[in-house]
N, C-alpha and C positions, 0 to 999 in steps of 0.2 A: 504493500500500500504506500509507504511512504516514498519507494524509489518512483512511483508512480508519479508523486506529487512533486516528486523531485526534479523530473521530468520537464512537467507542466510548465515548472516554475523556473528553472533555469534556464530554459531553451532562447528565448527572446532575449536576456539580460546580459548571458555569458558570454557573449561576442565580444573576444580580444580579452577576456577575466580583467579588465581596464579598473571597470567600475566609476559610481559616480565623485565628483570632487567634493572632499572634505564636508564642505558647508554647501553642500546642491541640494538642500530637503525643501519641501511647500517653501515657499516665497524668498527661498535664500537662505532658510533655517538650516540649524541639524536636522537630521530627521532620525530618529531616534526607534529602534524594538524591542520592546523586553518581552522575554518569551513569558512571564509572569507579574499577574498585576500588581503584588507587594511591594517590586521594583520599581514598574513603571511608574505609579506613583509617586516615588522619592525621587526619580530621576524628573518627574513633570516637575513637582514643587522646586527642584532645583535647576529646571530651565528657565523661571520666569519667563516663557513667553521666548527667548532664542530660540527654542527648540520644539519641535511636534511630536509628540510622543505617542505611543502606540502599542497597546497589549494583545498580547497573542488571547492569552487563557484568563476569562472576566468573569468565568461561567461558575458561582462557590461550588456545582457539581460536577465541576468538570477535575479529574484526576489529573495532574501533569505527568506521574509518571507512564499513563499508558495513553496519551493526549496523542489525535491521530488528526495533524495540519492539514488543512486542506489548501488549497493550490494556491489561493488567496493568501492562506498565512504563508506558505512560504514565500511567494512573490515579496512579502512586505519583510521578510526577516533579511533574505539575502540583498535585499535593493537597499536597505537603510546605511544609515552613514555610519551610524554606532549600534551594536550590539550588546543586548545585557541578557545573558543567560545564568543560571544558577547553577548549572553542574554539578557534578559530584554526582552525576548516573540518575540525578533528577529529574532530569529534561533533556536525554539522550536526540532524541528527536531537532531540536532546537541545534544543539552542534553539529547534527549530519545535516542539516539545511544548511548551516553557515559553511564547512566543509568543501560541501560538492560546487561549491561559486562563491572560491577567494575573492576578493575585489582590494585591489588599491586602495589606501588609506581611511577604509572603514575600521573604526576603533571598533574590539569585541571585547566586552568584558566576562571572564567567566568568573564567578565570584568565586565557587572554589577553589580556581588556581590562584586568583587575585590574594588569597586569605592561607595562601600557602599547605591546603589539605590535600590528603589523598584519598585514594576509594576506601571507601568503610566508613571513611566521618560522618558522623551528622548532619543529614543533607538540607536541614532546615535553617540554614541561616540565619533569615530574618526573624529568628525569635533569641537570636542570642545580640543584646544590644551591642555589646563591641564588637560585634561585624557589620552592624549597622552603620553602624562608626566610619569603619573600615571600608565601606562600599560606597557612604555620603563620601568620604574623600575622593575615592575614586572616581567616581561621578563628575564629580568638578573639575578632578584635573584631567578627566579626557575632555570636556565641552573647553576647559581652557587652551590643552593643544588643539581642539578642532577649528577651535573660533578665537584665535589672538587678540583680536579687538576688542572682545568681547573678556577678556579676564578676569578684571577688576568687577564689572557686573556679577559674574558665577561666583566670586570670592564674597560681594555681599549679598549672593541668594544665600548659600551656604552657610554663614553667619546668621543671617534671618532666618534659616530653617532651622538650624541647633537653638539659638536662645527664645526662639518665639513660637513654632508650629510646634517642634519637639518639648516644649516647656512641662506640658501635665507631663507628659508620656516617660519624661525622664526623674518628672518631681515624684510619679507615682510608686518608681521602680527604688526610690532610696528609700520612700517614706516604711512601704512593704518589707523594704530587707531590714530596715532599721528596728522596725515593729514587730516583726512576726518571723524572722533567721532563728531555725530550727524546726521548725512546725516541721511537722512528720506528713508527707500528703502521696498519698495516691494518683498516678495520672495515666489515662489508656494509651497515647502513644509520645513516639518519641520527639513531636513537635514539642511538646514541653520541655525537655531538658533543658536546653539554652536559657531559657526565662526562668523556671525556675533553679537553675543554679546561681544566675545571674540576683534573683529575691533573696540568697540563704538559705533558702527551702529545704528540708531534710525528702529528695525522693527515694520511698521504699519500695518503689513499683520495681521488679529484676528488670534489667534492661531488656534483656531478652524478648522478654512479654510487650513492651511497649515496638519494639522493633519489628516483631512480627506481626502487630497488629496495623505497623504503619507502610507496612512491605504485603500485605495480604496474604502470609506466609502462614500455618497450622501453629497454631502453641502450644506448645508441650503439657501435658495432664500436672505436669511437678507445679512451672508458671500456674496453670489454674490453678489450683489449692492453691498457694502461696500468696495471689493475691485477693482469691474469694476470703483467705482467712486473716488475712489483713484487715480486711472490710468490718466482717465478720464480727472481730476481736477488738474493730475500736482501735486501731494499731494505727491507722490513718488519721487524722482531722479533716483534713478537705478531699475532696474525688474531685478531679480536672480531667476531662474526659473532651476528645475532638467530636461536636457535635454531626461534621459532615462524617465520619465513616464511624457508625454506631453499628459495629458488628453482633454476633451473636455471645460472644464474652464480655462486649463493652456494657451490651446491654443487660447481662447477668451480675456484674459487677454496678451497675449504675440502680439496678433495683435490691442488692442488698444494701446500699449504701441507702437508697432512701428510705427502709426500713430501720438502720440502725440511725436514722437522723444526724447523719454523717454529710455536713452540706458540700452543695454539689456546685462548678464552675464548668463554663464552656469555654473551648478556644475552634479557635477554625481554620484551614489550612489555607485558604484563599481569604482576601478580603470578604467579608462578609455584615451588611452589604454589599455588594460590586462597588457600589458608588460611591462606599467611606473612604477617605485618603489613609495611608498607611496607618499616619496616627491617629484616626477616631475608631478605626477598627484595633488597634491596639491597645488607647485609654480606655475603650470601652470594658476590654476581656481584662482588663489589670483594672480597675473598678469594681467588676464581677467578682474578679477574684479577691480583693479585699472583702467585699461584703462575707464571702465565704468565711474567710480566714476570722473577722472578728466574730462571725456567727457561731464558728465553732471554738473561739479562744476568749471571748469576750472582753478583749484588747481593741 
């Protein structure tokens, strides 16, 4: 399927693999693709308006890891000026489009390499904030190589977006570690890790269990007991569970927890709504989760 689209989408473009010039997007802009909307959104709020930006996957039900582009997405992935994919075997798809129609001075960002990891990490980045960190820099200083003239502008979006859009989102993330580092908590996958290691949070969930729930992979009968009896046992304070993939153990695990009034948090793997910027979709789920956290610690 995908060589198919590959096809489609490279035939018209790849003549002479030249590609378009640096700053050739709509109207003279960058023109900008993130194969996912988490990005594309910090990369919009950091073009101010230089740049058009454009996400592959909008859809909170759409999986990245089995996302099947169609002819359209890839025209707009390979044709763009810059590149932001997340890698790390996340969105394999997204690098074999860029791959098969190199182009001349289109910047690609692949955030796993960008953040120096390898296969097996954590492929949720944007839930761990100092990658976030790491990827706002990034972001900036490619629009500053793309667009020279424009530097000093991307240097005070940058500045604008850490002290001012990012303000709750990062005020939320000390107030929680500061408040509530240790809390024992439950969470069904491994979207969570990043965030909560980045709170203090004590996670008891085996990793394992959270990986194969986030991978579509069987879990082991050991995982189940271990963290039904977590539950169970009151060994938890909070259950943080991905509302988009509520499998058959998340949701055995999310009904003993509301039995033993064990309070409950969502997070989501995509923006959710579509339409929230990275940070009202992340103040929102770091709000949620405080209400948990003092609900079950009364702190």
């Amino acid at each position: 399927m995908l060589g198919a689209v590959l096809a489609l989408a490279v035939g018209p473009i790849g003549c002479g693999r030249s590609g378009p010039p640096a700053s050739s997007g709509p109207g003279g802009r960058i023109h900008v693709v993130a194969a996912e909307n988490f990005w594309g959104s910090i990369a919009t709020q950091l073009a101010g308006g230089r740049a058009s930006v454009q996400s592959i996957i909008v859809n909170p039900n759409a999986d990245p890891h089995t996302y099947e582009p169609s002819a359209q997405d890839a025209r707009a992935m390979v044709g763009a000026n810059m590149a932001i994919v997340n890698g790390l075997g996340y969105d394999n798809w997204a690098s074999q489009l860029l791959q098969s129609s190199p182009q001349t001075g289109r910047a690609v960002l692949n955030v796993g390499d960008a953040l120096g990891l390898s296969s097996g990490a954590n492929q949720h980045r944007w839930y761990y904030p100092s990658n976030v960190q790491a990827v706002i820099d990034r972001i900036t200083a490619d629009y500053q190589k793309l667009d020279p003239p424009d530097a000093a502008f991307f240097a005070s979006q940058k500045q604008s977006f850490e002290t001012q859009a990012l303000a709750r989102y990062t005020s939320l993330i000390r107030e929680i570690r500061a408040r509530y580092a240790g809390v024992p908590v439950g969470y069904s996958e491994s979207i969570f890790q990043g965030l909560g290691e980045a709170l203090g949070l004590r996670l008891l969930t085996p990793y394992s269990f959270v990986k194969a729930i986030a991978e579509g992979t069987d879990v082991t009968a050991q995982d189940k007991q271990t963290v039904d009896a977590q539950a169970q046992e009151g060994r938890i304070k909070v259950w943080i569970f991905n509302s988009q993939n509520v499998t058959p153990d998340v949701k055995r695990v999310n009904q003993i927890a509301g039995a033993r009034h064990i309070p409950i948090a969502t997070v989501t793997e995509t923006l959710s709504p579509a339409s929230d910027s990275f940070q009202q979709w992340q103040v929102s789920e770091l709000e949620g989760l405080m209400r948990a956290l003092h609900g079950a610690t009364g702190r």
